[in-house]
N, C-alpha and C positions, 0 to 999 in steps of 0.2 A: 182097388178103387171101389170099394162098398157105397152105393147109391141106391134109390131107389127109384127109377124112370116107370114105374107104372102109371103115372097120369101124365106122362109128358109124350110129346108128340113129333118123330123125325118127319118130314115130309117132300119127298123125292121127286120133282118135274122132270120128265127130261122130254124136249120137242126135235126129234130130228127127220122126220118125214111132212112134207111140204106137198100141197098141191100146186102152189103157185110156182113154175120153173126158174124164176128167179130168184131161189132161197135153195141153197143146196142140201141135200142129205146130210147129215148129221149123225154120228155111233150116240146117241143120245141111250139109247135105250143099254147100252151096255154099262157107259159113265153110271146109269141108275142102277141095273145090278151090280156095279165094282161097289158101290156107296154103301147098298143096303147088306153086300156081304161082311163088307169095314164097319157100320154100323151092329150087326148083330153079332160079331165076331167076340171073343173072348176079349179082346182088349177095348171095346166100347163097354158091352155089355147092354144093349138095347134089345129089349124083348121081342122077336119078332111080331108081334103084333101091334105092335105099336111103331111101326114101322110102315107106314105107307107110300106104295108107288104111283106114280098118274106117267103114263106115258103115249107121246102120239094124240092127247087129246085134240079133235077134231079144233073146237070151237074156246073162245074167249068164254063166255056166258057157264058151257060147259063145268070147263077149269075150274072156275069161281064157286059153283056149286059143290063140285069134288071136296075143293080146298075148305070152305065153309064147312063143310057137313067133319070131316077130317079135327081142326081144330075145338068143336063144338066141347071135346071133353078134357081138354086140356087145361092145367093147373100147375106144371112142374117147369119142364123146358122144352121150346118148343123150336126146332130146329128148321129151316125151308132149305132145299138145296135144287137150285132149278138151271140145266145146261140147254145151250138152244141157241138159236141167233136171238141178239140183241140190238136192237135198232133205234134209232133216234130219230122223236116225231119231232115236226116243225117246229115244236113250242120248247125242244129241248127236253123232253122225258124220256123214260127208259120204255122201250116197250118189248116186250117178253111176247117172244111169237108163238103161236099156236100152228094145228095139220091148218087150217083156213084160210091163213093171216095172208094180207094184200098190201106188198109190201109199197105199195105207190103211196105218198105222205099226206092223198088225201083220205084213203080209205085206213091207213095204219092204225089209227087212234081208235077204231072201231071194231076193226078184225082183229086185233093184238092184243094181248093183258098187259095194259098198263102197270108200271111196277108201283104208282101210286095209289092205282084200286086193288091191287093186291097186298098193299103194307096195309090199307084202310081195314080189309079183312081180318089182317093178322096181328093188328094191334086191337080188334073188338076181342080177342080171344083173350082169357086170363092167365097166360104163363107169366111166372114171375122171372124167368130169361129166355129171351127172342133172339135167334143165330142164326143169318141167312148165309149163303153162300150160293155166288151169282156167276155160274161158270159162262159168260156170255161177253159180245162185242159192248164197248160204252159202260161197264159194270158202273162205273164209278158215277153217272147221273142217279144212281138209286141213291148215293150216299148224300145227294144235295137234296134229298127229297124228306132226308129224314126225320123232320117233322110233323110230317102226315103219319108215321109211322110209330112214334116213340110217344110218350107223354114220361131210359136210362139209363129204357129200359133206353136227349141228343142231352126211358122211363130212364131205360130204358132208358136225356135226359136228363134229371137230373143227375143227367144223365144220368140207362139204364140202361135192380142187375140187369134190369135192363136190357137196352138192344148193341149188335153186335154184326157186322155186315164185314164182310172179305167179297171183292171181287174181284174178274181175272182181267182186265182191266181200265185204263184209265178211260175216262169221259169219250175223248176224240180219237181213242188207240181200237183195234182191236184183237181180239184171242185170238190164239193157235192153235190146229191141231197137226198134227201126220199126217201126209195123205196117203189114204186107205188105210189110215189107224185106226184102233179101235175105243182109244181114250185120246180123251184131249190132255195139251200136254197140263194145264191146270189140276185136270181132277187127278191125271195120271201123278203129278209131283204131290198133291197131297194124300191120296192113298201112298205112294212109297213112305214120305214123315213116319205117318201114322203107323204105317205097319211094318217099319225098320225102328221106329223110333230117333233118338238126339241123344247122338253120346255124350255133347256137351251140358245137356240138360241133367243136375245130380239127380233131382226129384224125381222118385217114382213115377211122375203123369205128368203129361203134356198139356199147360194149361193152350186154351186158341190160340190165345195172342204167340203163343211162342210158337206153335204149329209156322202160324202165318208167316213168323219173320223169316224163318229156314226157307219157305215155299219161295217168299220174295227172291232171297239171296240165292235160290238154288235157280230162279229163272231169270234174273238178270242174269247171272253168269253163264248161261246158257245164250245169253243173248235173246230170250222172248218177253212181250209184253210183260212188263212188274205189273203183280197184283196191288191192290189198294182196300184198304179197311178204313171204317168208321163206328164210331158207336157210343155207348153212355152207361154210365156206372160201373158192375162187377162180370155185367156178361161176358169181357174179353176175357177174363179171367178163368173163367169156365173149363171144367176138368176133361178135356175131350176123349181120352185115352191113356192106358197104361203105358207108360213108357217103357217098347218094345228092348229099347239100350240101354236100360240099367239093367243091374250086377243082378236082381231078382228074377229077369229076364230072359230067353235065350235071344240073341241076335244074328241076323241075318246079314250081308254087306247089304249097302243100297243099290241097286242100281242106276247107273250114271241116265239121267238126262239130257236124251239125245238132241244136237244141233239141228234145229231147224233146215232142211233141205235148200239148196239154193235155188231161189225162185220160186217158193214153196209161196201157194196162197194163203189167204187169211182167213180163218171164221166167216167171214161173210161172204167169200167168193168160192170155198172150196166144195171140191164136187167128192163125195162121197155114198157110195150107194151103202142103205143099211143094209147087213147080215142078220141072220137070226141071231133071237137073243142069246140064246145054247145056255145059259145060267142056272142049273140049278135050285130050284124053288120058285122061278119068276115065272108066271103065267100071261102071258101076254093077250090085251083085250084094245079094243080099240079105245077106252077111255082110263082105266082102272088096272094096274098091277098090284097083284096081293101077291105076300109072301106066305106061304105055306108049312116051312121046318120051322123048326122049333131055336131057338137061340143056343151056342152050345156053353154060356154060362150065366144068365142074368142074375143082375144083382138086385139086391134085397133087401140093404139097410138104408137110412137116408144118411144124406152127407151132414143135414144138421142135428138131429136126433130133437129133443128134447131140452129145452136149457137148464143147466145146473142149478143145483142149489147152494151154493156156495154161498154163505153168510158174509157180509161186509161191513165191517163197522163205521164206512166213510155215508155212508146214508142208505134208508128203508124205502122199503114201495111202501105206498100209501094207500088203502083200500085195494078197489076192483081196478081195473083199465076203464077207460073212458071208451064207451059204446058209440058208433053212428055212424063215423065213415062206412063207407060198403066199398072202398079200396086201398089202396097205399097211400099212408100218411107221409108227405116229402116235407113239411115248414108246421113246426109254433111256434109261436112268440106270445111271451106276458103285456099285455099294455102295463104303459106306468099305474104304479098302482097295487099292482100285481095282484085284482083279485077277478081279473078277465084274461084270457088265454083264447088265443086263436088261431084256426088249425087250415091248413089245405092239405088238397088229398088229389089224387088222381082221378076220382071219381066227379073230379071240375066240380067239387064246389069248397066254400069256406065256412068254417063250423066257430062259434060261439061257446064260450064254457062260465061258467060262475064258479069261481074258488073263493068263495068267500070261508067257505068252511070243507078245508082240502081232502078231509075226512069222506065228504058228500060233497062231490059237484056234478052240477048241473049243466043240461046244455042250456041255450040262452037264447030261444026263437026259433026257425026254421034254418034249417041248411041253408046258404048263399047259395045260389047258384047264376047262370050270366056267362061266363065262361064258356067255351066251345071244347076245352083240351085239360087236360092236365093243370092243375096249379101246385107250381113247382115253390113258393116262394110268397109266406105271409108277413110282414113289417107292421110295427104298429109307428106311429109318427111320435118324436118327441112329446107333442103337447097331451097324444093320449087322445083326441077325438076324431083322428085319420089314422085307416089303414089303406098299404098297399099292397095290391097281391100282383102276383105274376104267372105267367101264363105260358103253356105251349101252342097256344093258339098266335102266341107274338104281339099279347097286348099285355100293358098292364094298366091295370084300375087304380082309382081314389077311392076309396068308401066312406062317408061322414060315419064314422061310431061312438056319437055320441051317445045314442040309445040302442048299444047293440041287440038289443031285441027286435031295432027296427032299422038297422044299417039302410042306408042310401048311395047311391053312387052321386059320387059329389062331381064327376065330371065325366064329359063321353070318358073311352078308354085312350091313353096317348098311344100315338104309332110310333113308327120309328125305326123297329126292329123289323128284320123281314127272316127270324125264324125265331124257333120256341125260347122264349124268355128262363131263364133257370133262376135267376136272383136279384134279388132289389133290395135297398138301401137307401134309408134317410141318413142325410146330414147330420150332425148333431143339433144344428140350432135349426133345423127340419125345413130350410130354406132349398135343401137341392134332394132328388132323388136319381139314384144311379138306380140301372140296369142291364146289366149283363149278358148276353145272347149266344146264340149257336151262329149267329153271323157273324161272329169273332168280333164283335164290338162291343167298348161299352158306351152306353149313352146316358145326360147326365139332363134331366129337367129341371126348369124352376119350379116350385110348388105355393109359395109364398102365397099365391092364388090360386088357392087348389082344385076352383071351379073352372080354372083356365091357365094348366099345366103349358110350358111352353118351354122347348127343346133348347140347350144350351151349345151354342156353338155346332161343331161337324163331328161324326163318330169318333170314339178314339181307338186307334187301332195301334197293335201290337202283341197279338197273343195270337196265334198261326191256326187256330181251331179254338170250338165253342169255349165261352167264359160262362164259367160256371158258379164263378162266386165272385159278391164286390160286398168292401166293409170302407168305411170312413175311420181315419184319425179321429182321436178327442177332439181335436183344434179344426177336426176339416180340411187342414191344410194337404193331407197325404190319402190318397187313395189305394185301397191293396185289390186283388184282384188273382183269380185260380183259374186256369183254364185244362183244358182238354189234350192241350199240347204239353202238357207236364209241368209248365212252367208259372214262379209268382212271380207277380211285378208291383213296383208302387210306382205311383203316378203322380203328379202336381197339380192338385186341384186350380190353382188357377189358370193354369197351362197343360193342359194333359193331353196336348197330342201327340207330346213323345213322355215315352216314359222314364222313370226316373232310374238311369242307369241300366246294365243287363236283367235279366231275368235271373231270380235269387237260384241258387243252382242246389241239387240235389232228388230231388222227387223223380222218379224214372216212370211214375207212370201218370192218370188224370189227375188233377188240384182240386176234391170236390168241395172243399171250406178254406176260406180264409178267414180271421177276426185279430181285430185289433184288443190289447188288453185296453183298460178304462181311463189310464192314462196316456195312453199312446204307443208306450216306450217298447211294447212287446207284439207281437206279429204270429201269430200259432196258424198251421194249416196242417190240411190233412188230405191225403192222398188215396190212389188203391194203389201203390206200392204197398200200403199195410201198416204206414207209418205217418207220427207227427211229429211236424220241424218247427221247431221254436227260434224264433231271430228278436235281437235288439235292434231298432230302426230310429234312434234317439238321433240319429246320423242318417237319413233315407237314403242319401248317395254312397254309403259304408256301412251296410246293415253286418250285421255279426252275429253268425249261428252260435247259440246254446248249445245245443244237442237236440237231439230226436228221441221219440218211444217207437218201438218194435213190438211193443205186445198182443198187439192186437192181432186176428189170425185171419182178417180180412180184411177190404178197403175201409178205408176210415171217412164217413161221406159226411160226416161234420164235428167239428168245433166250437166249443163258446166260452168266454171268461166270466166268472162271478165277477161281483161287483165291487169284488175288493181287486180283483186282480191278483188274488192270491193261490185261487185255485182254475183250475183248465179242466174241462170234462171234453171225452171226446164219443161218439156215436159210431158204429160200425157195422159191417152187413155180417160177421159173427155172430152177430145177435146183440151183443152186450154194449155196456156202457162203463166207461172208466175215467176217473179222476186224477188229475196229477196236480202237485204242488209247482208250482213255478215263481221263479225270482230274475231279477235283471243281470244276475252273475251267472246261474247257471243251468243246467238243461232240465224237463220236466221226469218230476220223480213220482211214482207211483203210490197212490193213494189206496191202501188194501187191495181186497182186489177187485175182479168185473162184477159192475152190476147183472144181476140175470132176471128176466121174467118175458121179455119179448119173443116172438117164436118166430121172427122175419127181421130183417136188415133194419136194421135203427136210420132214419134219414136225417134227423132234425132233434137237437137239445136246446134246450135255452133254461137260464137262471132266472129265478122271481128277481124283480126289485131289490127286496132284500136279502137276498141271497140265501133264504132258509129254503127253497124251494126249487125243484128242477122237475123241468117236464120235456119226455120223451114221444116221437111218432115214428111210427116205424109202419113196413111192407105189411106186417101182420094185421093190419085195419087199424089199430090202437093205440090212445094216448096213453101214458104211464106220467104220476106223481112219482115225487121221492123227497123224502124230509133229509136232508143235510145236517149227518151229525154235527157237534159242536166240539 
């Protein structure tokens, strides 16, 4: 597994000494050297240096500073693993205990690190993938929190590579350890994974997500608390380790995961006194553990290198990239017209372009900005003088652009949603706008008075985790929609509070796109399984799989049809971008090959008006033209 983690960042908590006698001792500090010896070991390959521990820190205020000062140089992947009691303040938050912490529910919110002032910290930082892992009681209120955190990575995201959260776990449950163990049984089940590896797994590495499922399956069956994940984009996906159980490999047996003792307390009541750390390399301070040895193989090369030049004769880049964002491009869209193009970015705000002459475009005014979070999500309105954007702030806007030099917001922002918005969508005849959410809803506004947007009927629920993508039929009458839970659905516009039939079956893992072709009759979505599923829905209650494409070598985070309907482009965090041919008999067929010139995960494609045109945004700051051969 050739990488390159010199800018990325592992960052190790462990809190298991308390003043307060009613918070028991904790092996914390040991769970933190098992981590960072798995972390720097041959099969991670993380530099020791780049590797830092915080253990026993005294104070909240403290911590923060640590953690701050820690992420400050980070740019790659940026790791948090924090074990300790987890506790839950009145209001329902996670609170990550510190040596100080008072655990009485009026003082808790003040003596604790909150896990929501801690994700606030570690989404200011610039990794293009965020991996927590929360060995603690309640893990699972971080996962409800994940808005404040993400802008896919719930970005992080739209959904993001985004964020990626395992904890040991549920909301109201809590962890285990031994008593008088020395690991809890969490950290202990996934140090064993990782350093026995998964026979069932053929691939050389263990992406997270598969880590995770084994850990689940191995401590239910064990009978202890099931861990629980959340997350957005391609961070689950993330290469955590060599797989110890393939044939390249040697392997060790696992060791069985011992039954909880009967009568055995829980993480929040168990009495264990710490041991010395006795670790190897670990210096123990009262705020700060630094690692000392040397890693015994770090790796060197990057997982994405440089992109290809592999010549395509389905269409050209156009000039330079388009300059201005200062972060990740997640939405453009062409207004009708197609000689305006409009962009959102992570960096919350929305960007203006003049393509009148695609050769030289221009930006068009100052940066939007307005926005508090992330815009995950730009719409231009039928008529062409409203845009919508959407937000992980949980709002979305109107904008008058008439004279995109000088946009206006044509109304407050509507509410509605109560977490980060990933996608929006006009109607075609521009009378309704749907929106998407990580509250697993969608919700559908009149717009017709766009100075005074007004909520259509009650959420519609059916998709079991955030909705990440919504598109309208030609007719309006069918709504399609991608979520988080794997699943696509269509809906009946004028009845959409149940959906219309099962959820179309196939996608194994998030739905980051759905779009309708121009006349209705085709339904294309795209996944981080790695693949696009093409349906006929001329029939919505009997839709009928074409086929799939497979080419792609990472999630496919969007989709879009030209204008004819005859060709499918899809966007991926590979880098590239790829065309297929599609018809209502059969599956999409590949159009040359991948487009290449982006150096980060493509979010967002769309076709000019007239279909001579395609414009790309991607994690690498940058828009990309491309002329569509003929």
């Amino acid at each position: 597994m050739e990488r390159d983690l010199s800018s990325s960042r592992a960052i190790l908590i462990g809190n298991g000494v308390y003043a307060d006698s009613g918070l028991r001792n904790l092996p914390a500090a040991q769970c933190v050297s098992a981590m960072a010896d798995l972390l720097t070991s041959e099969l991670c390959g993380w530099p020791a240096e780049r590797v830092t521990c915080l253990v026993d820190v005294a104070s909240s205020d403290a911590l923060a500073r640590e953690v701050i000062k820690a992420v400050s140089d980070v740019q790659g992947t940026l790791l948090v693993y924090y074990v300790g009691h987890g506790l839950r303040t009145g209001e329902g938050q996670l609170a990550l205990t510190v040596g100080d912490t008072d655990p009485r529910w009026v003082a808790l919110p003040y003596t604790a690190m909150l896990y929501e002032g801690l994700a606030k910290i570690l989404r200011s930082c610039r990794a293009e993938t965020k991996l927590v892992l929360l060995d603690c009681c309640h893990a699972e209120l971080a996962t409800k929190s994940n808005h404040v955190f993400q802008s896919a990575d719930v970005e992080e995201a739209h959904p993001v590579e985004g964020l990626y959260v395992i904890g040991a776990s549920a909301s109201t449950k809590k962890a285990k350890t031994p008593v008088n163990g020395t690991l809890t049984y969490f950290t202990k089940g996934f140090l064993d994974i990782v350093s026995n590896g998964i026979r069932e797994v053929s691939a050389p590495h263990l992406r997270l997500d598969r880590i995770f499922l084994e850990l689940h399956a191995r401590l239910r069956d064990a009978g202890l608390p099931e861990p629980v994940e959340s997350g957005a984009r391609g961070a689950h996906g993330f290469l955590f380790a060599r797989n110890a159980a393939h044939p390249d490999h040697p392997r060790k047996p696992p060791e069985p995961l011992a039954q909880p003792a009967a009568g055995q307390l829980p993480l929040l009541d168990r009495r264990t006194l710490l041991s010395a750390v006795g670790a190897a390399g670990l210096t123990v301070a009262n705020t700060v553990l630094t690692l000392t040895r040397r890693p015994t193989g770090p790796a060197t090369t990057s997982d994405r290198g440089a992109p290809s030049r592999t010549s395509n004769a389905a269409a050209a880049s156009l000039g330079q990239p388009l300059l201005g964002h200062t972060d990740r491009i997640y939405s453009v869209a062409f207004r009708p017209g197609g000689h305006v193009l409009a962009s959102g970015s992570r960096d919350q705000t929305v960007r203006f372009w003049d393509l009148t002459d695609p050769l030289h475009p221009t930006p068009i005014g100052l940066p939007l900005d307005g926005h508090t979070d992330t815009v995950y999500s730009v719409v231009f309105h039928p008529g062409g003088n409203l845009l919508a954007d959407a937000s992980a702030d949980q709002k979305v806007r109107l904008l008058n652009v008439t004279a995109p030099a000088k946009p206006a917001v044509a109304s407050r922002p509507t509410t509605g949603h109560t977490d980060a918005v990933f996608s929006v969508a006009f109607s075609p005849s521009g009378d309704l706008l749907a929106g998407g959410s990580g509250d697993r809803t969608i919700r559908l506004w009149n717009v017709t008075d766009s100075a005074h947007p007004t909520l259509v009927g009650t959420p519609v629920y059916g998709h079991t985790d955030a909705v990440l993508s919504v598109a309208f039929s030609h007719d309006e009458s069918v709504m399609g929609s991608g979520g988080s839970d794997h699943a696509v659905r269509l809906w009946n516009v004028a009845d959409p509070l149940a959906p219309i039939g099962p959820a179309l079956p196939g996608h194994t893992d998030r739905v980051y796109s759905v779009t309708f072709s121009p006349n209705g009759h085709l339904l294309a979505s795209g996944s981080g399984d790695r693949t696009i599923r093409l349906w006929k829905v001329t029939d919505p209650a009997r839709p009928v799989l074409l086929g799939n494409a497979t080419e792609h070598k990472d999630a496919v985070n969007t989709v879009a049809f030209s204008p004819s309907g005859q060709v499918l482009v899809s966007g991926s965090s590979d880098t590239t971008i790829r065309l297929w041919r599609v018809s209502e008999s059969t599956g999409p067929v590949a159009i040359g090959g991948p487009l290449t010139g982006h150096h980060g995960a493509v979010y967002s494609v769309a076709f000019s008006p007239d279909g001579n045109l395609l414009a790309s945004g991607s994690a690498d700051q940058t828009i990309r033209l491309w002329k569509l051969a003929r």
